[in-house]
C-alpha positions as a printed Julia matrix, in Angstrom:
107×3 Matrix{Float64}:
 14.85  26.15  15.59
 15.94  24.21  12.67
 19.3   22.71  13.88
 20.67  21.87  10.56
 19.81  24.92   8.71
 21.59  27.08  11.78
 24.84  24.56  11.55
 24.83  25.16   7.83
 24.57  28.88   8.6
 27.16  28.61  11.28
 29.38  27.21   9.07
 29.37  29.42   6.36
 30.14  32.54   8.73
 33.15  30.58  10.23
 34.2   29.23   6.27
 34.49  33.07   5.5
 35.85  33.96   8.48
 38.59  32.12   8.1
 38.94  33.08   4.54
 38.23  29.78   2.57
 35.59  29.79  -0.45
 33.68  26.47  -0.44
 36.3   24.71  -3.19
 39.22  25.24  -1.19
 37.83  23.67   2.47
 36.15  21.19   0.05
 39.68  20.11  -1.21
 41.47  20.55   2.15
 38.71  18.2    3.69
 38.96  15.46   0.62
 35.13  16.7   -0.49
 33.09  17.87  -3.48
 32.6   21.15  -3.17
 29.11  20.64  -3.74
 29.05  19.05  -0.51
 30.07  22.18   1.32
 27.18  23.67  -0.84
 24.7   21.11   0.53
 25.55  21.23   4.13
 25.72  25.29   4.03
 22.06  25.23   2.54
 21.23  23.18   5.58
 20.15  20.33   3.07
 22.46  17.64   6.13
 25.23  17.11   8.5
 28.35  16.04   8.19
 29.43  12.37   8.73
 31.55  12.22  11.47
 35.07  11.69   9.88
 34.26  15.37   7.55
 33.27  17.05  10.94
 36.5   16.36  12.41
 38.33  17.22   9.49
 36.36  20.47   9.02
 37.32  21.41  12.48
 40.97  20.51  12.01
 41.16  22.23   8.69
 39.02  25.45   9.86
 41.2   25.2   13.38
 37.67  24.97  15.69
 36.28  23.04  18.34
 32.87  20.71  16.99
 30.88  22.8   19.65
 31.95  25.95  17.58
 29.56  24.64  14.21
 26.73  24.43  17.09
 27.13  27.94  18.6
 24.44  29.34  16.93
 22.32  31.55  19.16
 23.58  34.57  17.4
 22.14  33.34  14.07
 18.49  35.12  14.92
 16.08  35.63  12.74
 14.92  39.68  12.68
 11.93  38.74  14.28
 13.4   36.65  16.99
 15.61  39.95  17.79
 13.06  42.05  17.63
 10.97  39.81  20.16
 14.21  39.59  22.74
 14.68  43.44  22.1
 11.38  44.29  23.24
 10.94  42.3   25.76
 14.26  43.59  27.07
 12.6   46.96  26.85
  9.63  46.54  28.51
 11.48  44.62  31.64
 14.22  47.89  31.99
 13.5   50.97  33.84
 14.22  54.08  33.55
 17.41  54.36  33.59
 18.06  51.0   31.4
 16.16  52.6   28.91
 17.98  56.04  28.72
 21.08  53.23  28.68
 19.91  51.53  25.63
 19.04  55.11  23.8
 22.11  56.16  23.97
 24.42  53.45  23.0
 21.51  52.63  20.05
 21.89  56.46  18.98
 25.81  55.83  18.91
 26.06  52.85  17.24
 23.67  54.23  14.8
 26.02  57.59  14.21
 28.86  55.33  13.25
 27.54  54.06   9.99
């Protein structure tokens, strides 16, 4: 797991979230906005005094730009979803049908 790619990633998904682009948290957090570039590409971190402003600015706790187990890769899911499937049983499995089948009907 490459730490600093996934806080790069993790940051973009939260900069969008919140609606910024990367010029306007650049200028709310006194940065280029090539710098928001950089550190979404995973290319570093942020010093210390930009982290807390980021988290200030984007109104987050520092352990939010870390939560990044979500950020899987489609192989990664695919290995946790199969090994989820081969662990359930029966009736796990009819489970997992089912609510695939429905989410799969909403599109």
């Amino acid at each position: 797991m490459d730490i600093i790619k996934n806080f790069g990633r993790r940051l973009r998904e939260i900069r969008k979230s919140k609606g910024y682009n990367q010029s306007q948290l650049a200028g709310a957090i006194g940065v280029e906005a090539n710098a928001i570039s950089q550190l979404e590409l995973g290319e570093r971190l942020p010093k210390k005094e930009n982290l807390e402003k980021l988290c200030k600015v984007l109104e987050i706790e520092p352990k939010d730009l870390f939560d990044f187990g979500h950020l899987k890769t489609k192989e990664e899911l695919l290995k946790d979803i199969t090994k989820l499937i081969e662990d359930a049983d029966l009736k796990e499995l009819q489970y997992f049908h089912k609510m695939i089948v429905a989410i799969r009907e909403m599109k």
